[in-house]
Structure formats: C-alpha cells, structure tokens
C-alpha positions in Angstrom: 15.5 14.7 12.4 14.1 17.8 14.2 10.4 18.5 13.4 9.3 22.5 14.3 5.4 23.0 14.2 4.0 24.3 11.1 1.5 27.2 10.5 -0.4 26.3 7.2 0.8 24.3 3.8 0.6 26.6 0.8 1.1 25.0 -2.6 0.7 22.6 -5.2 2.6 19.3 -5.4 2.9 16.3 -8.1 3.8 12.7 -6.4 6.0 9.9 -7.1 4.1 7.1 -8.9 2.0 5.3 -6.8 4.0 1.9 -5.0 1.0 -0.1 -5.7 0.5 -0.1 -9.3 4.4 0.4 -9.7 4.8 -3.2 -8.0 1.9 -5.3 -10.4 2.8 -3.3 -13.4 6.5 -4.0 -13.3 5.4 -8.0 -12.5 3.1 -8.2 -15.3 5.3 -6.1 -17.2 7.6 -8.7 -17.3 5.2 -11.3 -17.8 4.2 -10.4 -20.9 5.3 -10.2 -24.4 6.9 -7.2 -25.8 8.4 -4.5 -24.0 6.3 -2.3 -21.9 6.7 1.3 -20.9 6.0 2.5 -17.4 6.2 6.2 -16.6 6.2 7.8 -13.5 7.2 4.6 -11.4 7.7 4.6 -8.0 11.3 5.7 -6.5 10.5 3.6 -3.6 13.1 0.8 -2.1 10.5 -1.7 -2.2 9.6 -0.7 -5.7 13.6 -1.2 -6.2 13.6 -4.4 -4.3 11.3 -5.8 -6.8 12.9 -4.5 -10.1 16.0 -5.7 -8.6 14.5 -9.8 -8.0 13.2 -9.4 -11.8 16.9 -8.4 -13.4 18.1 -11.9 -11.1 15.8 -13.8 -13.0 17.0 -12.6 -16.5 14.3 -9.9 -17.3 15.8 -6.5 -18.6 14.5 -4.1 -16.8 16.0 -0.2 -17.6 14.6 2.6 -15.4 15.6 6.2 -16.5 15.3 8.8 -13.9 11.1 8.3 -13.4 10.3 5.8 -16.8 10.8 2.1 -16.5 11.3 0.0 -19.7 10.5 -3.7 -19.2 11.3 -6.6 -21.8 8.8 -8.9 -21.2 10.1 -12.8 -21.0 5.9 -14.2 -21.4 4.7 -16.7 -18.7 7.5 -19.1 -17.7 10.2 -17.2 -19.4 12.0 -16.4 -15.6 15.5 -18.1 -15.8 16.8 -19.7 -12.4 18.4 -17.1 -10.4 22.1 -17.4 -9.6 21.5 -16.8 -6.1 18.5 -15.9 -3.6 16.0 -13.2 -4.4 16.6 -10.0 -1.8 13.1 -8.6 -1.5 14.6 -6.4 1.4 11.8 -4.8 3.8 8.6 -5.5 0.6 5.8 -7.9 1.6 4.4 -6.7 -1.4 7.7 -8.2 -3.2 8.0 -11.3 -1.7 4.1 -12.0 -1.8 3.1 -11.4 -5.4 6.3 -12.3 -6.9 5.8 -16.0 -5.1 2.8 -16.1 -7.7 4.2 -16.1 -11.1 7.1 -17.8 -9.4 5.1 -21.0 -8.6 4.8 -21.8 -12.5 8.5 -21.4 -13.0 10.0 -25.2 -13.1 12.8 -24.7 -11.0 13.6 -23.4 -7.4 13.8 -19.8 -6.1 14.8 -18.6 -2.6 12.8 -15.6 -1.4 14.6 -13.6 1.6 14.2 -10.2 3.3 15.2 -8.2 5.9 14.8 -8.7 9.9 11.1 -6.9 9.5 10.4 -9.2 6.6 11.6 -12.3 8.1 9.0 -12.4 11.0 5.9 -11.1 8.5 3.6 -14.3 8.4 3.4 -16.3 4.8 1.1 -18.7 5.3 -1.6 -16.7 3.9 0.1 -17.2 0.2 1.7 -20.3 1.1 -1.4 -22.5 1.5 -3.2 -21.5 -1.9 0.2 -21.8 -4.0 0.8 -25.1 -2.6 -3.0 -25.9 -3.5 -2.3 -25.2 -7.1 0.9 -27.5 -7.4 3.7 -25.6 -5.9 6.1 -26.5 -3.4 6.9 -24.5 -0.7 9.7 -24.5 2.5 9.9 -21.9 5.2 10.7 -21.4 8.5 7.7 -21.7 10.5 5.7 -20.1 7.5 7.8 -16.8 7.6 10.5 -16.0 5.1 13.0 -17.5 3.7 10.6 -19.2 1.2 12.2 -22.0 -0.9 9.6 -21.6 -4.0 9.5 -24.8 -6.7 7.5 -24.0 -9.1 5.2 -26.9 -11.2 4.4 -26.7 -15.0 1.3 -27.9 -14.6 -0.5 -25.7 -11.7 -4.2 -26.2 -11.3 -6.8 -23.4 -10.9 -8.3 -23.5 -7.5 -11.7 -21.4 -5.9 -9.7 -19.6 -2.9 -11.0 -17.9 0.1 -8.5 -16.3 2.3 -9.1 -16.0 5.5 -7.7 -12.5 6.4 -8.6 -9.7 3.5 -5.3 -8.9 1.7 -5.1 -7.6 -2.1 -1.6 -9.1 -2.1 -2.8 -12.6 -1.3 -5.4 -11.9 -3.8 -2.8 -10.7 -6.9 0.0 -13.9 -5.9 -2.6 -16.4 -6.3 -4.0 -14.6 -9.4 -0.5 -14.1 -10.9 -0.4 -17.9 -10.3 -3.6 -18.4 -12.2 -2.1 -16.6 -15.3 -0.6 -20.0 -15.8 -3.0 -23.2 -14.8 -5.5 -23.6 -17.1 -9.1 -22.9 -16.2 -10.6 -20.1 -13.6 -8.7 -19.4 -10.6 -11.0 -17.7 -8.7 -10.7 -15.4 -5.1 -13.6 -14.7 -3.1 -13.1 -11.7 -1.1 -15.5 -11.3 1.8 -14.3 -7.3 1.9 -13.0 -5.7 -1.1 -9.6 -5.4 -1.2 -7.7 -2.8 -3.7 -8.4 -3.6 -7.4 -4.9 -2.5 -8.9 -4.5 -6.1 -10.2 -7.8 -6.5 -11.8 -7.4 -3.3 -13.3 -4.0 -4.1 -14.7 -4.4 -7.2 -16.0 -7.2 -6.3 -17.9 -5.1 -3.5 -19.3 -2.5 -5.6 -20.0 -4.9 -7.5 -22.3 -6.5 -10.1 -19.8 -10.2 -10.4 -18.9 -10.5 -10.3 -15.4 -14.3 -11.3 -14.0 -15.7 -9.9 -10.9 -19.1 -11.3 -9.5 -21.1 -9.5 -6.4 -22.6 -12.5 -4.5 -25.6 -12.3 -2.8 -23.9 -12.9 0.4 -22.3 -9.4 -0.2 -18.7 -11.6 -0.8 -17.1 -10.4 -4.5 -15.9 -13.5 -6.8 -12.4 -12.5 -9.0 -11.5 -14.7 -11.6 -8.9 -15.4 -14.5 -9.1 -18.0 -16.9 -5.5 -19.3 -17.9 -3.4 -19.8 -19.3 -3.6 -16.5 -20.2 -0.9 -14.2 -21.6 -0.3 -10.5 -21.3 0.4 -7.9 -23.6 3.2 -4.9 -23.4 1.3 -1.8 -22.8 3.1 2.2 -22.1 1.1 4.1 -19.5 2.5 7.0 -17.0 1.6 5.6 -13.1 -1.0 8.3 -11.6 1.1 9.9 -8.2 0.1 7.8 -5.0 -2.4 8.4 -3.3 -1.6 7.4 -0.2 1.5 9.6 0.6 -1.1 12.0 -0.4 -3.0 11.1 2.9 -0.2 12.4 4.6 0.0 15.5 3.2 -4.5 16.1 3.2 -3.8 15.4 6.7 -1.7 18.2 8.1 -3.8 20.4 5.5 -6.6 19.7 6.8 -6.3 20.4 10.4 -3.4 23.7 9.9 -6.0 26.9 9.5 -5.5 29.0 6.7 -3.9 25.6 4.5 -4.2 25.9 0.8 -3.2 22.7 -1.1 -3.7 20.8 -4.3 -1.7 17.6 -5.5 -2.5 17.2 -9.2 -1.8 13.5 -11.2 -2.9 12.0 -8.5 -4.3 8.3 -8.5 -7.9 8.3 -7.5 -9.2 4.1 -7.5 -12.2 3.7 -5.4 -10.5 1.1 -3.7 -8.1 3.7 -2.3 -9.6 6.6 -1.9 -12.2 5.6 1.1 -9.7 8.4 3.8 -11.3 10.9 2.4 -15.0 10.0 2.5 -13.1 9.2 6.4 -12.0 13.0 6.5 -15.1 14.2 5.3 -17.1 12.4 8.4 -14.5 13.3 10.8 -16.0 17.2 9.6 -12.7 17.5 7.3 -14.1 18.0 3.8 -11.7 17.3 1.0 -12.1 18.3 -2.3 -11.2 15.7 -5.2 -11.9 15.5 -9.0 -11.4 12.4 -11.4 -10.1 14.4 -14.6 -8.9 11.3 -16.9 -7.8 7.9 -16.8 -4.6 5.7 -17.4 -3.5 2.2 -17.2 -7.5 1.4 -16.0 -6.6 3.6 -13.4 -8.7 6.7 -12.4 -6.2 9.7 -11.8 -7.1 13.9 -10.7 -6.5 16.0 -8.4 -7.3 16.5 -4.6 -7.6 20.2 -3.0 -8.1 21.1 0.6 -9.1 24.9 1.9 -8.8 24.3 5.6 -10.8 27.3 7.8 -10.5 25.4 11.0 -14.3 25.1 12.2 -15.8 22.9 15.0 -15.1 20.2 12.7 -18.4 18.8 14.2 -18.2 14.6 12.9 -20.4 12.7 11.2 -20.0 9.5 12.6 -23.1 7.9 14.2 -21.2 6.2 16.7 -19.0 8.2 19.0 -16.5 8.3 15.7 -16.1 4.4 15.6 -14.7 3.7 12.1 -17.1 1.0 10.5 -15.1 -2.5 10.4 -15.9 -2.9 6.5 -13.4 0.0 5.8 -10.7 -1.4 7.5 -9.3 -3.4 4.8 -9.0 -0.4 2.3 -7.8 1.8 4.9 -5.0 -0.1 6.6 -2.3 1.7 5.3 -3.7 5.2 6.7 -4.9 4.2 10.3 -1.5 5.4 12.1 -2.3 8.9 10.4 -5.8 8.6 11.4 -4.9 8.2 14.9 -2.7 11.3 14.4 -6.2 13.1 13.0 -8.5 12.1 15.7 -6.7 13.6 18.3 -7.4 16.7 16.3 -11.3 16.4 16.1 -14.5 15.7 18.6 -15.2 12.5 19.3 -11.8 11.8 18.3 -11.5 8.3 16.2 -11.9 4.1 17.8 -10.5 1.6 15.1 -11.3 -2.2 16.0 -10.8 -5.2 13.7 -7.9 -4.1 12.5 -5.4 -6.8 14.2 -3.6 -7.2 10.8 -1.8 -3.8 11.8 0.0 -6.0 14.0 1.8 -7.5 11.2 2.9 -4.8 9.1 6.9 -3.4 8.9 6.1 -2.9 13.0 3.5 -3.6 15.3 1.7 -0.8 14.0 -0.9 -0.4 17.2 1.7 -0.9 19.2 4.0 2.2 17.6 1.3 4.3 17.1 -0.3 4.2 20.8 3.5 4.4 22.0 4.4 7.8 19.8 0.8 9.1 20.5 1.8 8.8 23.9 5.0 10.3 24.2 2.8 14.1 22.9 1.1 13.4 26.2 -2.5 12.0 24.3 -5.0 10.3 25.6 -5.2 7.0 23.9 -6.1 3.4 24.7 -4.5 0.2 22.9 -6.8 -3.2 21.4 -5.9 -6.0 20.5 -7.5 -5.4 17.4 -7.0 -1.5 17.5 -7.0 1.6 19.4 -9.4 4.6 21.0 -8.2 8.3 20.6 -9.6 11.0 22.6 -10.1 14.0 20.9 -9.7 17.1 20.3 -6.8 17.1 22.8 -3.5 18.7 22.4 0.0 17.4 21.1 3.1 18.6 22.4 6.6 17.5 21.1 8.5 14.5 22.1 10.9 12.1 21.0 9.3 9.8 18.7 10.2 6.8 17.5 10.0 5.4 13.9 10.4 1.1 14.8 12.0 1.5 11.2 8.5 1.9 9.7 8.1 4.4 6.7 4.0 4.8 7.7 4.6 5.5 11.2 7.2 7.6 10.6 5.2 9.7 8.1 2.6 9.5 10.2 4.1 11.3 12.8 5.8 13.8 11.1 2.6 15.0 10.6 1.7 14.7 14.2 5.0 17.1 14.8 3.7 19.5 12.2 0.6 19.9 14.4 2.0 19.6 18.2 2.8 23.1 19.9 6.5 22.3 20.2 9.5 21.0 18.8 9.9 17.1 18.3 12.6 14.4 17.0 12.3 11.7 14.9 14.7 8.7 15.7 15.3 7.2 12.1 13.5 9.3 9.2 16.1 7.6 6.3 13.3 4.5 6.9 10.8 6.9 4.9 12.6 5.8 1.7 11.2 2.7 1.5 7.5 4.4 0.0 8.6 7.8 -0.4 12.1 9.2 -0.3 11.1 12.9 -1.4 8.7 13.2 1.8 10.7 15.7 3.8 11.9 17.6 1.0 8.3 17.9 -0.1 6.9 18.4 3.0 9.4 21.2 3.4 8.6 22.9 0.1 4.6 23.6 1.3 5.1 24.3 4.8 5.1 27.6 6.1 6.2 28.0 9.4 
C-alpha cells in the first residue's frame, strides 16, 4: 500500500468494539448460563479466531453483522473438540481460553500460526499445571496439549512478567476449583476481566497491599450469569488515530463510544506530558466498563514536555502501555526531548520483535534512534521522510507506521497492510475518511 502525507484529520469517527473486552466477554459468555448478548463486538481475526475455538467445542455462537449472541454451556459444559483448536495469530486466544479449558475432563489441542508458535507459554503453563492441569508443549511454546482435571485447586499466583492475560487464564481457571484463586500483580495490568466477571454476576476482590502489589481474587466454584451489553469502541486503535491528530496542525477530531478503563487510557496522560493535550470525557457506562468520547484540537505549538527526565517514560507505565509503544516511538520523533522506553523487553515477544521492527522502520525515514534490550531512545523533534516500510506481519507496527507516513514529508510503502485485520480491518478505510490531504 502507498501512504501520501496528510495535512490535518477533520471529523468524527465511531470504532469497532474494543478486542479486549470482545475476547473475555465472548469466553465468559459462554461460560455462563443463559444466552448473552454482546453488541458492538470486535470484527477482528483474533476476535474471530476465538469465536471460531468456542463453536469447536459445541457452544452456539451467532454473530450478526456487529451483535454476537452466545448460548452459554455453564462451567464444564465445553464438549471435546473433533479436532485441534486454530487460535490462528491470538495470544489472547490461546492464553485465556487454556483457563476455562483446564477444568474440562478431556484433552484439547491448542495451535496457531508461525507468529504464535514461537510466543512463550510458560507464563500460563506453570500456574495451570499448579491447579491440576496437565499440560504438553514444545519447549513451552504452542501446540499446547491441554487435559483438563475436575477437581482443580485454587492456588495464590505471582507471575513473574506483568500480563492481564496470564492474570484472566488463571482466573478463568479459578471459576471452577473451589476456594480463592488469587493473582498478585506487582503492576496493574488491565482490569477487563475483573470488570466482566463481576458484571457477569461474580464477585471479584481486589486488595492494595502495602508493598504497593494489588491481590485479585475469585472464590469458586463460581458460575456466571448471561448478561446483553453493547462493547464501548477500542480504545486502542483510537491511539492511532489521537496520534496523527495530534501532531497534524489544524486537526479537528472526536471518536465518540469510545472505551475509556483507567487501565487503558494511561497514552493520553503520556500525550499530555509529551506537550500533546488530549481531550476526553467519561459520559456513561456499560458492561462495568467506562465509555465517552476523546477530542483533539491540534494548533501545533512548541509542544514543550513534561517529563522530568529527558522524556524517559516511567517503568510502572509500561505494562498498560505496551500495546502503544511502537506509535509512541512514531510520536517522539515528533516532540523535544523526543521519548526513551526501558523495561519493556516483553515487546520482544509480541506478533514481532516489536523493538526490533520499530527501530528498523524508524530507521528507514532516516531517524535518529537507538535499540535496548529492554527498549529504545528516540531523538526528537527530527524529521521523517518516506521509505519502504516493513510490517514483520504485525497489525501494531503496521498501524503504527501508517501514522508515521501520514506525518513524513514524502510518499512511503507499506509491505503487507492486509495484516491490519487481525485488530482492525476498517483502519485504512477510516483513516481515509478523516484525512485531508
């Protein structure tokens, strides 16, 4: 695909239900008893990818156009799948579905695709087989042979890297062994699961400790409820879009219906220090979720940061901000100081070496930018030019740098935009609908 600069993004815009809550609804959807109504889900292929593994083990699941209708089968109502689960390119799939999996008594084959197969599994692995389950893999990556036990035991859990997935498959396991399962999260991960399950009927608990770690728990066996709620738009492909607004003078844009959890919002409190104020409003609230609107007015000033420290982004907000640190590489070559992200070596494990990609494609518009380990250092403000830049089959760094193209001062190419579909398949033709050029 051919990206031209853009000028400014005029408009207002309404996004596809938020991947997040799409993925845990649908799971605890079919969880539960009754039949539950989910509007506005996600038209993601990783949202697919799931709905596709719940049909294989026997739940009816009906999506019209944007509303999902799932017949809940209750808490070891799964039957045995004729053949293996294809959780295609979702870790968020294959991760939280292994939860309510390991209280199923029978076998279940978990595969994905090339990207998938190499994403480490350990991290779920080791709790589940804690509480009772049995697990096979090749050297802890996927295919995962899951047997499942009856009689799973609550366990007191503290992973090692911060990851709300880890944190929703072994609560989704804990829905079934009786007594609190509990996580201890020494950063705060995204809270769509707590949220949800206490939506769908379950008490969730949630405990500060005093040494600033936060204790989850569910008490099983506990058994959800159906419950009909419309999905706020996500609010991370709204990052992409607050982004190019942002930094294009003269931008006028507002996204309405937009999901607006704490947990996920912490890129624009980032923005805001980076001397990118960004307007947002919590107007009303569904499925526990917090949902508005966000609005940026961009008159291009010095853009003078807030940062105290040369623009280094604190390590406590890399966890809730590791989806958007490709696009905020994109924005700190944009801004002084321009932006240094450390800790953040879990970016290495994502569809692509997501450091990697981003320093590579950062490079290629002829920035200044030095690669971590754990991160990377963007000089800024410096200019972008266009370039040939390369996806690695990753939606976010794809995204990502469609954005980058929007801002650079000539034309660029974009190897493999169809990967896009996996969050977002309207992107361009949104995009393309607020640009002015």
């Amino acid at each position: 695909m051919r990206l031209k600069p853009a000028k400014r993004l005029r408009g207002r815009l309404t996004l596809p239900g938020d991947k997040s809550i799409s993925h845990r609804a649908a799971i605890i959807a079919a969880l539960a008893k009754g039949t539950s109504t989910l509007q506005n889900f996600s038209t993601s292929d990783d949202c697919a990818a799931t709905l596709r593994c719940l049909r294989a083990l026997g739940v009816s699941v009906e999506l019209h156009e944007s509303i999902l209708d799932v017949k809940g089968v209750g808490l070891r109502g799964f039957a045995k799948p004729l053949d293996t689960l294809d959780c295609g390119n979702s870790g968020s799939t294959i991760r939280m579905l292994a939860g309510a999996l390991a209280a199923q008594e029978f076998t279940t084959t978990l595969i994905g695709d090339a990207s998938l197969s190499v994403r480490p599994m350990r991290r779920i692995i080791e709790p589940l087989e804690m509480m009772g389950a049995k697990i096979s893999s090749v050297e802890q990556r996927p295919p995962l042979a899951i047997t499942g036990s009856s009689e799973l035991h609550p366990i007191n859990f503290q992973p090692t890297v911060a990851s709300a997935q880890v944190k929703s498959c072994i609560l989704f396991a804990g829905l079934h062994a009786p007594g609190n399962t509990t996580v201890v999260e020494r950063r705060p991960t995204r809270d769509h699961t707590e949220r949800l399950l206490s939506f769908f009927g379950i008490p969730v608990s949630t405990e500060e400790m005093p040494n600033g770690s936060t204790r989850i728990a569910v008490h099983g066996p506990a058994q959800p409820s159906a419950r009909e709620f419309r999905i706020p738009g996500d609010v991370s492909s709204a990052a992409f879009f607050v982004a190019a607004a942002s930094l294009l003078e003269g931008s006028d844009l507002r996204i309405d219906d937009v999901g607006l959890n704490p947990s996920r919002t912490q890129f624009l409190s980032v923005f805001g220090l980076l001397g990118l104020p960004v307007k947002h409003k919590i107007l009303a609230t569904s499925g526990g979720e917090p949902c508005g609107y966000i609005s940026v007015t961009a008159a291009r000033t010095s853009n003078q940061p807030s940062f105290q420290s040369a623009n280094r982004l604190p390590a406590d907000l890399v966890p809730s901000l590791i989806d958007e640190l490709p696009l905020l590489a994109v924005v700190g070559t944009q801004v002084v100081g321009g932006i240094t992200v450390r800790g953040a070596s879990e970016l290495r494990y994502k569809e692509s070496d997501r450091i990697s990609a981003t320093v590579s494609n950062l490079k290629a518009m002829g920035a200044q930018v030095r690669e971590f380990d754990d991160g990377f250092a963007v000089r800024g403000p410096q200019p972008l030019h266009g370039a040939t830049l390369q996806s690695f089959g990753d939606h976010r760094i794809a995204m990502a740098f469609t954005i980058a193209a929007l801002l650079a001062h000539s034309e660029s190419e974009l190897d493999d935009a169809g990967c896009v579909a996996v969050s977002f398949p309207e992107f361009f033709d949104l995009i393309q609908s607020v640009v002015e050029r």
